[in-house]
N, CA, C and O of each residue as an XYZ file, in Angstrom:
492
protein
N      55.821    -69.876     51.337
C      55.182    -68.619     50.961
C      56.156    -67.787     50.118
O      57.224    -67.374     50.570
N      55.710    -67.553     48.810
C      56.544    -66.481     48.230
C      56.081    -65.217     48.240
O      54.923    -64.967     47.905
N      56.861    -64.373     48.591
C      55.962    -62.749     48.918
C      56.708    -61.782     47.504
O      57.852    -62.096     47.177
N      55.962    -60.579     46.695
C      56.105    -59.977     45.525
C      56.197    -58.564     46.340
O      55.363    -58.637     47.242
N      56.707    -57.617     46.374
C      56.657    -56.338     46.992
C      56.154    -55.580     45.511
O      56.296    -56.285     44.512
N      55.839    -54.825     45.398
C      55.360    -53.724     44.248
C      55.299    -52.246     44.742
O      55.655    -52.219     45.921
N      55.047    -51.271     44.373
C      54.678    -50.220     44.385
C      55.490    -49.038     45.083
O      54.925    -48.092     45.632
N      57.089    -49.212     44.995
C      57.900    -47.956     44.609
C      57.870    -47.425     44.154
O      56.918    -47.512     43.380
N      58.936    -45.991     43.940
C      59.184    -44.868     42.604
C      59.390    -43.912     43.760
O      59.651    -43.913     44.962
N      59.108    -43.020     42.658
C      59.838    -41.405     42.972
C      58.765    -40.717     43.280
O      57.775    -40.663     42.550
N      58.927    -39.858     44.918
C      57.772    -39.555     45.339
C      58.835    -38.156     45.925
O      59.985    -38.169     46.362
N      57.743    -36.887     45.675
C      58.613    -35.651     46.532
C      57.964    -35.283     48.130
O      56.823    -35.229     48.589
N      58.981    -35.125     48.540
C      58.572    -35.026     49.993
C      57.411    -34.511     50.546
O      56.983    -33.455     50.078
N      56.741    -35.125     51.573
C      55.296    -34.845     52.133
C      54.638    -35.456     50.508
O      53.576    -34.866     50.309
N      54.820    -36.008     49.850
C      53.996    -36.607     49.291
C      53.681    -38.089     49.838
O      54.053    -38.314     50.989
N      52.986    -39.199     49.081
C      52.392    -40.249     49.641
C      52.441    -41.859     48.524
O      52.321    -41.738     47.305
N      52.579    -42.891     49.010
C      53.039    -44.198     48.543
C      51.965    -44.922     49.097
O      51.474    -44.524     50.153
N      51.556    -45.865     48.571
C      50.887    -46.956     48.997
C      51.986    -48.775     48.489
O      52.123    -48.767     47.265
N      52.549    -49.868     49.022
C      53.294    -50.235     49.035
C      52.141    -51.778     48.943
O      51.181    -51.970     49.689
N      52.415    -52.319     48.281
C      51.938    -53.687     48.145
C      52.708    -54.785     48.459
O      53.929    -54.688     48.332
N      51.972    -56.316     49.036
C      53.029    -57.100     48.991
C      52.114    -58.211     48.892
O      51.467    -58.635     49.849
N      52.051    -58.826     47.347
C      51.214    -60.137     47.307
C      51.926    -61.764     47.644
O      53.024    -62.094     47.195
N      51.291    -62.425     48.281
C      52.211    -63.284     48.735
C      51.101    -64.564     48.071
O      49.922    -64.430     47.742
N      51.946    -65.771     48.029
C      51.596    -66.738     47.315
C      51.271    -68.617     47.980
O      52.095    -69.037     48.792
N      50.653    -69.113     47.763
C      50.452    -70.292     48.956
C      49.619    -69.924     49.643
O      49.170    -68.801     49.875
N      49.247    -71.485     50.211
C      48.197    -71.602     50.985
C      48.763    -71.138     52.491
O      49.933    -71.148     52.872
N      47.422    -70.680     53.315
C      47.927    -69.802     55.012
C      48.072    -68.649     54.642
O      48.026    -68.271     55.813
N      48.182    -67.891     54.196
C      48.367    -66.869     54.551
C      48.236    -66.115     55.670
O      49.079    -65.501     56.325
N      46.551    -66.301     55.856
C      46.050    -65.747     56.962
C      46.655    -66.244     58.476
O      46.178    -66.021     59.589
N      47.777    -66.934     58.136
C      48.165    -67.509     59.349
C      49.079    -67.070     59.506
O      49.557    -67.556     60.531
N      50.147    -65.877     58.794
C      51.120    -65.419     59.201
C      50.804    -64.096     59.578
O      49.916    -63.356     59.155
N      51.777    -63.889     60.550
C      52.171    -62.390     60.901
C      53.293    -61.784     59.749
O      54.040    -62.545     59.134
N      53.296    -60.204     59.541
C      53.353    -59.619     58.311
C      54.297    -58.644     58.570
O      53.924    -58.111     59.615
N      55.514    -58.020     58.117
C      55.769    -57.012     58.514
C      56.388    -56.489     57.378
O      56.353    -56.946     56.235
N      57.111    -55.221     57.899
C      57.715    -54.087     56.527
C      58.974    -54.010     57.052
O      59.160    -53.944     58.268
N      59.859    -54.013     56.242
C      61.028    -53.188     56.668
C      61.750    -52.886     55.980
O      61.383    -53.256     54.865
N      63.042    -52.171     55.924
C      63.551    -50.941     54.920
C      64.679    -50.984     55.335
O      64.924    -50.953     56.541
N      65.972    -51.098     54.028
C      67.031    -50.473     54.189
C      67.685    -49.630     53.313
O      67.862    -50.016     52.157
N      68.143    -48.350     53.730
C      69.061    -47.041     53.448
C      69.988    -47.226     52.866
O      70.168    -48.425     53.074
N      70.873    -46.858     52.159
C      72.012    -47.398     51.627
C      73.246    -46.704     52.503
O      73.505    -45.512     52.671
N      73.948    -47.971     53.026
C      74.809    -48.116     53.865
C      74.424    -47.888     55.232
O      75.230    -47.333     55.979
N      73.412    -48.208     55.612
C      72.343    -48.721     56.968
C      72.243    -50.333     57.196
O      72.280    -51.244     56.369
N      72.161    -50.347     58.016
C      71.519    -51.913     58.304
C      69.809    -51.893     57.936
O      69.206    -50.832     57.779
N      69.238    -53.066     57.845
C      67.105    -53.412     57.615
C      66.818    -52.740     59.116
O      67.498    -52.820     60.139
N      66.035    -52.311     58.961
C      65.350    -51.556     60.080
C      63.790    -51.988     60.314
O      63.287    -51.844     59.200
N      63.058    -52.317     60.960
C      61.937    -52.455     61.259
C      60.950    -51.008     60.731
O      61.246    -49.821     60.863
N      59.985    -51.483     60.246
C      59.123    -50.173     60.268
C      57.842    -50.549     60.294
O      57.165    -49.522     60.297
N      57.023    -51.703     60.320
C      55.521    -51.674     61.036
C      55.604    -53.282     60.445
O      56.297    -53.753     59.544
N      54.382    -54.043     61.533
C      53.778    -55.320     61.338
C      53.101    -55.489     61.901
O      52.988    -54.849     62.946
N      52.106    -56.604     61.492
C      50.721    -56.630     61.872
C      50.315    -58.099     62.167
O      51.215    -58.888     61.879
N      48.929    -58.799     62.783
C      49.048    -59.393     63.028
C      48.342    -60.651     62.033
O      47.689    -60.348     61.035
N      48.484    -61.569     62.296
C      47.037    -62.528     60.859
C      45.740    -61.843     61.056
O      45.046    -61.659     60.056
N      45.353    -61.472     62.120
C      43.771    -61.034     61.703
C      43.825    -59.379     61.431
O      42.789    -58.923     60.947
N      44.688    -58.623     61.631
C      44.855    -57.294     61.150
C      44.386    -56.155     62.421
O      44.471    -54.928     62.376
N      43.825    -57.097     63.643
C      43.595    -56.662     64.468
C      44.851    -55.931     65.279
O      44.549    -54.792     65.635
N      46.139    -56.328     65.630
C      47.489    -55.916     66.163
C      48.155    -55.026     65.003
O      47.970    -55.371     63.836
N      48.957    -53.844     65.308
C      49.437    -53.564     64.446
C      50.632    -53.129     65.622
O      50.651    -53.379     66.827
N      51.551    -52.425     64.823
C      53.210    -51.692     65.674
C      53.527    -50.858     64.621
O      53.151    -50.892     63.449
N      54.411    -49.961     65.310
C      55.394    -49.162     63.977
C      56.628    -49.104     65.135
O      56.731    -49.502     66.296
N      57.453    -48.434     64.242
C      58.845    -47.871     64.371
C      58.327    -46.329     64.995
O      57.380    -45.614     64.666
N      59.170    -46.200     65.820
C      58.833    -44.524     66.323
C      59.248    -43.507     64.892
O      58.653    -42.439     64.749
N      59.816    -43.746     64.350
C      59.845    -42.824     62.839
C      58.707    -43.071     62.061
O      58.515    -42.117     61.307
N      57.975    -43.852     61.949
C      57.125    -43.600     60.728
C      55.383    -43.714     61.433
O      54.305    -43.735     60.840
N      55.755    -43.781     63.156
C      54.322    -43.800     63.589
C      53.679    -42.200     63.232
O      54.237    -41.104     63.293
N      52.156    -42.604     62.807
C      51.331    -41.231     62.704
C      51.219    -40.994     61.088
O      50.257    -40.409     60.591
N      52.292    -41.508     60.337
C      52.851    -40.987     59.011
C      52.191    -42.591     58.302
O      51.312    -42.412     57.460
N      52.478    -43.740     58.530
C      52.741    -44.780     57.811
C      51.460    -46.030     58.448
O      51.260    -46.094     59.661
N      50.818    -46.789     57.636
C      49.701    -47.234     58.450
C      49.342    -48.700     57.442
O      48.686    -48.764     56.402
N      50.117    -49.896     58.280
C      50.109    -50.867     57.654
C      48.360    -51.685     57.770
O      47.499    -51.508     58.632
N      48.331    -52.695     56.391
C      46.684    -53.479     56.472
C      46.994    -54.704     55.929
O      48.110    -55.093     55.583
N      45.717    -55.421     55.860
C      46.006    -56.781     54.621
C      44.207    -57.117     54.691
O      43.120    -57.026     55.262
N      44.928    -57.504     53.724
C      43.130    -58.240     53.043
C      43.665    -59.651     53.083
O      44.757    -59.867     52.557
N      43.051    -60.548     53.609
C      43.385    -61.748     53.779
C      43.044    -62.677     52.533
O      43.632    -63.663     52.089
N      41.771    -61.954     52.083
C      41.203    -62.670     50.591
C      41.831    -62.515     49.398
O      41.693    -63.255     48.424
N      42.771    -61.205     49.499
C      43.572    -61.093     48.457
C      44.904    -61.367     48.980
O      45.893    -60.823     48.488
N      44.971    -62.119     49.878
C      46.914    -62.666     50.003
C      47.364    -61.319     50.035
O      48.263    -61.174     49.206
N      47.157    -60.487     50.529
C      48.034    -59.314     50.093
C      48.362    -58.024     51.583
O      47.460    -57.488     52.226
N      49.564    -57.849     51.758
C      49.414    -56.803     53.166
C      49.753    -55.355     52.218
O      50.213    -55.294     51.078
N      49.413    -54.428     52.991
C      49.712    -53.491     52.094
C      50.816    -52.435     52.997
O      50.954    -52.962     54.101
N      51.532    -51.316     52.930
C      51.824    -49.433     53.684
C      51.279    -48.656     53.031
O      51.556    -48.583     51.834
N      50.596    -48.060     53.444
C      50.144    -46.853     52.815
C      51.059    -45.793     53.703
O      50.984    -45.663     54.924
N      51.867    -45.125     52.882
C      53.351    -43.956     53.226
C      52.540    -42.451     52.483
O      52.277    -42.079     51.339
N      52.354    -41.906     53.880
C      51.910    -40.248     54.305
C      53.016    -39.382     54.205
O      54.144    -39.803     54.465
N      52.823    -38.256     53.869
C      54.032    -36.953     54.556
C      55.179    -37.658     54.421
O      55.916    -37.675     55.407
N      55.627    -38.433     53.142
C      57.208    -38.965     53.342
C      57.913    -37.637     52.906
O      57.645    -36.719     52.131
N      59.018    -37.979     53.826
C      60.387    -37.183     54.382
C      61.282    -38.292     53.731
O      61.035    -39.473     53.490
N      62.534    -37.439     53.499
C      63.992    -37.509     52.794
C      64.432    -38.999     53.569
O      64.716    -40.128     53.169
N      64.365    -38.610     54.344
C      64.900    -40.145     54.860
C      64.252    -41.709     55.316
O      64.618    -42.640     56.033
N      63.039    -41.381     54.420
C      62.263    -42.274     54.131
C      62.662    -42.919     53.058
O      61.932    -43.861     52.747
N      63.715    -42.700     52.284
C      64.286    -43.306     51.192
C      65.120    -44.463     51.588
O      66.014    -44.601     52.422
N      64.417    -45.434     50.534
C      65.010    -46.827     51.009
C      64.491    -47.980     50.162
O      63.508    -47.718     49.468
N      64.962    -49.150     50.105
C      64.734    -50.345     49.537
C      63.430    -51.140     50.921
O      63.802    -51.623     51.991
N      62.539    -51.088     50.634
C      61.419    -51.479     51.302
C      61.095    -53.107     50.879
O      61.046    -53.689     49.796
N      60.861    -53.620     52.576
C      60.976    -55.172     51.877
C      59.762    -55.411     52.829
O      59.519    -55.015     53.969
N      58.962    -56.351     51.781
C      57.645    -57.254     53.184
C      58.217    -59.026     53.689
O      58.827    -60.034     53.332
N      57.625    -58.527     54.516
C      58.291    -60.419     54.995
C      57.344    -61.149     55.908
O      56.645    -60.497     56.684
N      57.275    -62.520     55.863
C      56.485    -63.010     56.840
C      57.111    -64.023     57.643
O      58.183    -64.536     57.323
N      56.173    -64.461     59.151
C      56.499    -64.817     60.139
C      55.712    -66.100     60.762
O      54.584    -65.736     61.095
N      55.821    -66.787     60.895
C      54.475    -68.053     60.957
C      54.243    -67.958     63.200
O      54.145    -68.866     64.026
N      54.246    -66.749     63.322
C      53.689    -66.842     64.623
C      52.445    -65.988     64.904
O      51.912    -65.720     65.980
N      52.156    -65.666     63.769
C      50.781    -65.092     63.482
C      50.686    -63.408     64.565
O      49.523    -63.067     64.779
N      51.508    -62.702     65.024
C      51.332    -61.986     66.173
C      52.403    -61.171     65.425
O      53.125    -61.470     64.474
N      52.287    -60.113     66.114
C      52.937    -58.493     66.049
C      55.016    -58.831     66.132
O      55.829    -59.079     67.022
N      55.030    -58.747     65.497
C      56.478    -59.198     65.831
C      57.372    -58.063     65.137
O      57.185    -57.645     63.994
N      58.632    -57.523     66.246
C      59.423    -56.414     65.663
C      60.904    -56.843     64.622
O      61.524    -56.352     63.679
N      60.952    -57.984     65.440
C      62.584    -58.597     65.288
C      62.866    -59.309     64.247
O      62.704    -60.519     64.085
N      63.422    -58.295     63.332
C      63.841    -59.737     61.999
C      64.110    -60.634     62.181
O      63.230    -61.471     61.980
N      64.926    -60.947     62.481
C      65.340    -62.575     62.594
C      64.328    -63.547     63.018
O      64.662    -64.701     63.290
N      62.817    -63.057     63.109
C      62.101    -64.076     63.404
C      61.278    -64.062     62.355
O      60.345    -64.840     62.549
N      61.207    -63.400     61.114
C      60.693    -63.657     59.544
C      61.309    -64.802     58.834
O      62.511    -65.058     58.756
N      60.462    -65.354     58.406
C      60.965    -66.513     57.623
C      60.670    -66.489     56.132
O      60.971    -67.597     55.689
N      60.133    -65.565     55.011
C      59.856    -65.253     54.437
C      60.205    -63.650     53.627
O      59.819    -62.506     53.871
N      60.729    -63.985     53.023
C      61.309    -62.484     52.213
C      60.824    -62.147     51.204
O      60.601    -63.150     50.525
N      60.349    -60.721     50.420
C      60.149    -60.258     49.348
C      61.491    -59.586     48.769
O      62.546    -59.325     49.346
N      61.096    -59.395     47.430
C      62.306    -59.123     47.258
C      62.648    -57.492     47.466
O      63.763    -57.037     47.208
N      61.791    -56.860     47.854
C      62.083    -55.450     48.093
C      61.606    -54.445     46.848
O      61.598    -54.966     45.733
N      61.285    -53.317     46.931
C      60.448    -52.193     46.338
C      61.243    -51.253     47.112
O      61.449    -51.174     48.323
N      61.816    -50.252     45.682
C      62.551    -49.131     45.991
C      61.385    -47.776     46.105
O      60.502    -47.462     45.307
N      61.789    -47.117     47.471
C      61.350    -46.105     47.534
C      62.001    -44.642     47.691
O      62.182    -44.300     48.859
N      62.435    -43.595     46.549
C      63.611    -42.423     46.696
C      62.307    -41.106     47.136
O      61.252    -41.028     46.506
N      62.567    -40.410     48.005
C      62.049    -39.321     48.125
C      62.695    -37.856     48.195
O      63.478    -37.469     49.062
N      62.179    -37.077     47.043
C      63.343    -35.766     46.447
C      62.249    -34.710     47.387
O      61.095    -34.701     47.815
N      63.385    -33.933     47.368
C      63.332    -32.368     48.115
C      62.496    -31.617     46.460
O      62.203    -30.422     46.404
C-alpha cells in the first residue's frame, strides 16, 4: 500500500483543515487507518484512527471534540477534518496504515507510511 497525504498550509488559529490521505493497491478496505503528527523537536504522536469499516474511531485527548477522522472506502482515501486549530497543532501530519483492520493507537504497529503534510498554525 502506498499512502499520499495532501492538504496542509497555513491556517490561523481556530481556523479549520481538512487533511487527505489517498492510498494505493488493492485492500484497502482491509486496513485500519490512522493520523499522526510530529512538532519539531517532539517525538510522532498519535492523534486519531479508525477502523476498515469506519465504524471504530479514537483520538488523542488533545484533539478530541476539535478533530474528526473518516474514509470512503470507494475512494481509497481516509480523510481529518481539523476544527478550532490551536498553535500547537502545528506539525508535520502523517497517515499510515495497519493490516489489523481495528482501532489501533500504537505506532509501531503501522506498516505503511505517507509521507507527511505540513500543517503551521499562526496567532
Amino acid at each position: 500500500v502506498q499512502l499520499q497525504a495532501s492538504g496542509g498550509g497555513l491556517v490561523q488559529a481556530g481556523g479549520s483543515l481538512r487533511l487527505s490521505c489517498a492510498a494505493s493497491g488493492r485492500s484497502f478496505n482491509s486496513y485500519g487507518m490512522g493520523w499522526f503528527r510530529q512538532s519539531p523537536g517532539k517525538a510522532r504522536e498519535f492523534v486519531a484512527a479508525i477502523s476498515w469499516s469506519g465504524r471504530s474511531t479514537n483520538y488523542a485527548d488533545s484533539v478530541k471534540g476539535r478533530f474528526a477522522i473518516s474514509r470512503d472506502n470507494a475512494k481509497n482515501t481516509v480523510y481529518l477534518q481539523m476544527d478550532n486549530l490551536k498553535l500547537e497543532d502545528t506539525a508535520v501530519y502523517y497517515c499510515a496504515a495497519q493490516q489489523g483492520m481495528t482501532v489501533v493507537r500504537r505506532e509501531t504497529s503501522y506498516d505503511y507510511w505517507g509521507q507527511g503534510t505540513l500543517v503551521t498554525v499562526s496567532s
